[in-house]
C-alpha positions, -999 to +999 in steps of 0.1 A: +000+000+000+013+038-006+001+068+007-016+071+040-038+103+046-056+112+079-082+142+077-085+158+109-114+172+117-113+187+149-118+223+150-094+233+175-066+207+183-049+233+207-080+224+227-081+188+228-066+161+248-073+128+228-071+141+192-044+159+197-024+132+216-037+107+187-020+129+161+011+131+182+016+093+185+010+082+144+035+068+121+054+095+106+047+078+069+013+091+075+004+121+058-019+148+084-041+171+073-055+194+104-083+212+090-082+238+121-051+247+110-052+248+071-086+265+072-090+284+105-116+308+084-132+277+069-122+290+036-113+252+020-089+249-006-114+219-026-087+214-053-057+208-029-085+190-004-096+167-038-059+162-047-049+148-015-074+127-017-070+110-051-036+107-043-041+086-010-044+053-013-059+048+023-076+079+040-084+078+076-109+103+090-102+117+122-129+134+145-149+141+180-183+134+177-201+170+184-236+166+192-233+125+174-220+134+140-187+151+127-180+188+138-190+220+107-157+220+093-156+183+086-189+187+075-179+216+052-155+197+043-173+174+028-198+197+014-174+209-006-154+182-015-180+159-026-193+173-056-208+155-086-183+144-112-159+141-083-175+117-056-204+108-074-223+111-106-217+097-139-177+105-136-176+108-100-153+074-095-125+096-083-128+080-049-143+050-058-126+013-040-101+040-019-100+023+013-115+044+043-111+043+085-132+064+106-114+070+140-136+086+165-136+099+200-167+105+222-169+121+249-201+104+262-202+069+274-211+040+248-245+035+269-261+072+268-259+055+228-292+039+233-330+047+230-342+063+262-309+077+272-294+114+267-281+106+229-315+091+223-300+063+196-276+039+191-245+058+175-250+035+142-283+053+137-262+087+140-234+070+122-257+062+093-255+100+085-220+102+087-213+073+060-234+083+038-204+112+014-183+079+017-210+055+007-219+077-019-185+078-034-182+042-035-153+038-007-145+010+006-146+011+046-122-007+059-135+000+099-153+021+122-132+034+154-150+048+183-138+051+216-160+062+243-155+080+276-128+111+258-138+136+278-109+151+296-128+181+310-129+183+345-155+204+347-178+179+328-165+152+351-136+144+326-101+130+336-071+136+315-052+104+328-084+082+317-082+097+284-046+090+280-052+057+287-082+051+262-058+072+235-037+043+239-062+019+234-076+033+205-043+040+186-034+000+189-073-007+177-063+022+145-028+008+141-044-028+138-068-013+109-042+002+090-022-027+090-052-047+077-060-023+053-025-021+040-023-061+039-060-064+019 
């Protein structure tokens, strides 16, 4: 496999704890694109955004779930990324069979993911949503990475040592995927 890309979507790394430390802790031969950072005014560069893309042969999403679904400049992102003749429509193969990851944090435990609880759903239900620009271009998804329980705000009853520890377990759950992905 060549090229590795990872999309991050958080919109301000400087404040997060388990993006941040995920992004500190990939391979080098993995290619980052911080959103936050390229696009503070969310003022996206499609071509060089569409470029990257074709030339990725794996791309890994990267992202905090914000109210169960990506955060507005990932979802601009896609907005503006995924136009007809590039994602989809009659010539829009240009992403078709790339493999995809999704790596997600949530700050909310797995269980408030069920009907009758605060996020009133399953997160597949939300997750349905989320697919669907990478569905729609025909990608191949290789996995689905959520890890629950991210919250390292104290003031929302977070802890910053628990969330080091789940980083951890997420990166060798990502790290396993990519090496799957890379071997497929």
């Amino acid at each position: 496999m060549g090229k590795i890309l990872l999309v991050c979507g958080h919109p301000n790394l400087s404040q997060s704890t388990a993006t941040r430390q995920i992004l500190e802790q990939l391979a080098p031969d993995i290619s980052v694109r911080k959103l936050d950072t390229l696009y503070p005014h969310y003022q996206i560069d499609i071509k060089a955004e569409q470029q990257a893309l074709i030339e990725a042969d794996l791309v890994i999403i990267q992202f905090p779930l914000y109210w169960s679904t990506y955060p507005a400049l990932l979802k601009k992102w896609f907005d503006d990324l995924w136009t007809y003749n590039f994602a989809f429509g009659p010539e829009g193969d240009k992403l078709k069979d790339k493999k995809v990851i999704l790596s997600i944090t949530a700050g909310a435990t797995e269980e408030s993911y069920q009907v009758g609880d605060f996020n009133f759903m399953a997160l597949e239900k939300y997750l349905d949503a989320a697919l669907h620009p990478v569905k729609a271009a025909k990608m191949n998804i290789c996995d689905v990475i959520t890890t629950f329980n991210m919250n390292a705000d104290v003031n929302e009853g977070g802890n910053v040592d628990n969330v080091t520890k789940l980083v951890d377990e997420h990166l060798k759950k990502l790290n396993k995927a990519i090496m799957e992905a890379k071997s497929a």
